[in-house]
N, C-alpha and C positions, 0 to 999 in steps of 0.2 A: 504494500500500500504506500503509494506518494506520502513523502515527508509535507504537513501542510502546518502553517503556523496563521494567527489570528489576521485577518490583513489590517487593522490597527497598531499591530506591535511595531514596537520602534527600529529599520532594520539596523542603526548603530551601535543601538544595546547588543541586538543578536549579535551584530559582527563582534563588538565587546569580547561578547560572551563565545565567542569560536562556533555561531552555527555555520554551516555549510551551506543553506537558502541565502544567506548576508553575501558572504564568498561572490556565490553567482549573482547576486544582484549586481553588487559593484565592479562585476566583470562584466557583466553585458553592459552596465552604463556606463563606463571608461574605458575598455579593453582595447575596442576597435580605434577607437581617436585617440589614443594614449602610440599604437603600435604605429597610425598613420603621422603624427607627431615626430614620430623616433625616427621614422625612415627617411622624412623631411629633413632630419638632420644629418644622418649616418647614410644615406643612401645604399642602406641593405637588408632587405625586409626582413630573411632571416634573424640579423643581430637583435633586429629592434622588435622584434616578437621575444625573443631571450633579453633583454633589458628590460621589455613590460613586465613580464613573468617576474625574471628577480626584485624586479617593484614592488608588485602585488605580495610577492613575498616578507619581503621588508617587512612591508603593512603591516601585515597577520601579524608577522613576531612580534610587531608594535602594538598590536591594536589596544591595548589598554590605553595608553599616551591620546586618544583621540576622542576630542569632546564634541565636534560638529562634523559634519557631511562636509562641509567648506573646506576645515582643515585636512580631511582625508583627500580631497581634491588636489588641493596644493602640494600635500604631499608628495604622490602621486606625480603631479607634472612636474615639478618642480628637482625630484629625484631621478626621473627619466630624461630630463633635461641634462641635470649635472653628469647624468652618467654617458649620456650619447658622447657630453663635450671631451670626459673624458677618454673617449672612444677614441674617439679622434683624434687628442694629442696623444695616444698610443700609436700612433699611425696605423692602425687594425683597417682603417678606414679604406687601404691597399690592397686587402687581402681580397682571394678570389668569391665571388658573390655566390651563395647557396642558396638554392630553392627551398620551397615551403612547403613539401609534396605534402605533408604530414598532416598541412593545417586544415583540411576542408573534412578528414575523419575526424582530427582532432572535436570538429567544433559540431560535426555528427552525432557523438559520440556525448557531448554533453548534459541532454537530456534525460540520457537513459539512467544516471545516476542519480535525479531527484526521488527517484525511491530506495528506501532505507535498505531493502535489502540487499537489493545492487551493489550499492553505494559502501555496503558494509562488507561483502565478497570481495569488492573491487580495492578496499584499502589492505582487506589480508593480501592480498595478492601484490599489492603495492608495498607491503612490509617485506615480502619474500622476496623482491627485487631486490631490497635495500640492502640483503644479505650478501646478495651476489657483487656489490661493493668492493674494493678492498680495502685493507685498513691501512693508513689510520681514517678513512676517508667514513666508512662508517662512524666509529667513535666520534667526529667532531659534528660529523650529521647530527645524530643525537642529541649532543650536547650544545651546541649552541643552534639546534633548531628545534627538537622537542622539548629539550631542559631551559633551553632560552638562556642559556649563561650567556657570558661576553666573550667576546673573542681576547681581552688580556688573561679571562680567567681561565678560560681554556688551554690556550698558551701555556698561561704558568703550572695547570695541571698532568697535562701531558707533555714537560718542558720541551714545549717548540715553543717558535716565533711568532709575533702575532700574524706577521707574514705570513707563512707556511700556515697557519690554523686558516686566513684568509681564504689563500689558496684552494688547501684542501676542501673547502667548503663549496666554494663557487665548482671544483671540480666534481665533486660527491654530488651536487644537485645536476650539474649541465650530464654526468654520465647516467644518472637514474633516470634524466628526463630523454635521453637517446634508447635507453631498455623498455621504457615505458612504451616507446615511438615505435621502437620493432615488434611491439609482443601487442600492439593496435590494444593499449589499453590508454590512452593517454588522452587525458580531456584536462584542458587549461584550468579553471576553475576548482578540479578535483584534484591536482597536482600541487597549485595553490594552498588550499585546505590541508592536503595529506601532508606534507612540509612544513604548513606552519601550525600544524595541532597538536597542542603539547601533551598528550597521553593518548594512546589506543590501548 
C-alpha cells in the first residue's frame, strides 16, 4: 500500500524529520532546474546531475539546520553554484563529456518506490550494494553519512586526513551510485534518502 501522509502536514517538518515523500517533493520541485543550472555553468550534463545529487545530499545530512522552504532553496543553489565554480577551476571542465543513458530509467523508476514495501526491499538491497564497497570506503560511508559525524572527527578516528576521509566519501557514494546504475535499481530521490538516513 502507497506510503500517504495528511496533505496538511508541513513537508519541512517531514523533510526534518527524514520522510522519504519530503525527499521527493523537493526533488521534483528543484531537481530539474537545479541540474539545468549546473550544466549552464559546467557545460556537462552528466557532472551537473552528480553535483545536484551530492547537493541534495548535503541537505539530508543537514536537514535539521533548516527553518524555511527559502533557506533550503538557497541552499541548494547556492551550493550547486559554489561547487560547479569549483568544477571548473579544477579544470575537470576539459574532461571528455559522458552521457546520461541512465537518466530517463532512472526517473522511470521513481514512482515505483512510493510504496513502503518496495521502497523497503529496494533499501535492503541498497544496503547489500554498500557491502560490495571496499574499505575504508564503507567505514567512512557510514560514519559520516549515516552517523553524520564530521569529517575532522572521522579523520581523527580512523587516523586519516581530513582529505583522504573527503575523498573516500565523495568516492564510496559516486561508486554505489554506478552499482546502483548497473543493477537498474537507481532512482535519484531514493538514492538521496538511502544516503542521507541515518538508521535502517
Amino acid at each position: 500500500m502507497p506510503m500517504t501522509e495528511p496533505r496538511n502536514h508541513d513537508s519541512l517538518t517531514d523533510f526534518r524529520q527524514g520522510s522519504y515523500l519530503a525527499v521527493k517533493e523537493l526533488y521534483n520541485a528543484h531537481y530539474s532546474l537545479l541540474t539545468d543550472f549546473a550544466n549552464q555553468l559546467i557545460a556537462d550534463e552528466a557532472e551537473a546531475h552528480f553535483i545536484v545529487q551530492d547537493t541534495f545530499i548535503k541537505l539530508f545530512l543537514m536537514r535539521d539546520r533548516f527553518n524555511s522552504k527559502e533557506d533550503v532553496k538557497a541552499f541548494l543553489y547556492l551550493t550547486v553554484r559554489n561547487t560547479c565554480f569549483n568544477y571548473i577551476r579544477a579544470e575537470k571542465a576539459d574532461a571528455p563529456v559522458v552521457g546520461v543513458s541512465w537518466l530517463q530509467e532512472a526517473r522511470q523508476a521513481d514512482s515505483r518506490y512510493d510504496d513502503d514495501a518496495v521502497r523497503s526491499a529496494a533499501l535492503h538491497e541498497l544496503q547489500q550494494q554498500l557491502l560490495d564497497l571496499p574499505e575504508p570506503e564503507q567505514a567512512i560511508f557510514r560514519l559520516t553519512c549515516w552517523e553524520r559525524r564530521t569529517i575532522p572527527a572521522t579523520a581523527e578516528e580512523l587516523n586519516l586526513t581530513p582529505v583522504a576521509v573527503a575523498q573516500h566519501r565523495m568516492n564510496a557514494i559516486r561508486s554505489l551510485r554506478e552499482q546502483l546504475i548497473a543493477a537498474d535499481l537507481f532512482s535519484i530521490p531514493l538514492f538521496i534518502y538511502f544516503v542521507g538516513k541515518t538508521s535502517y
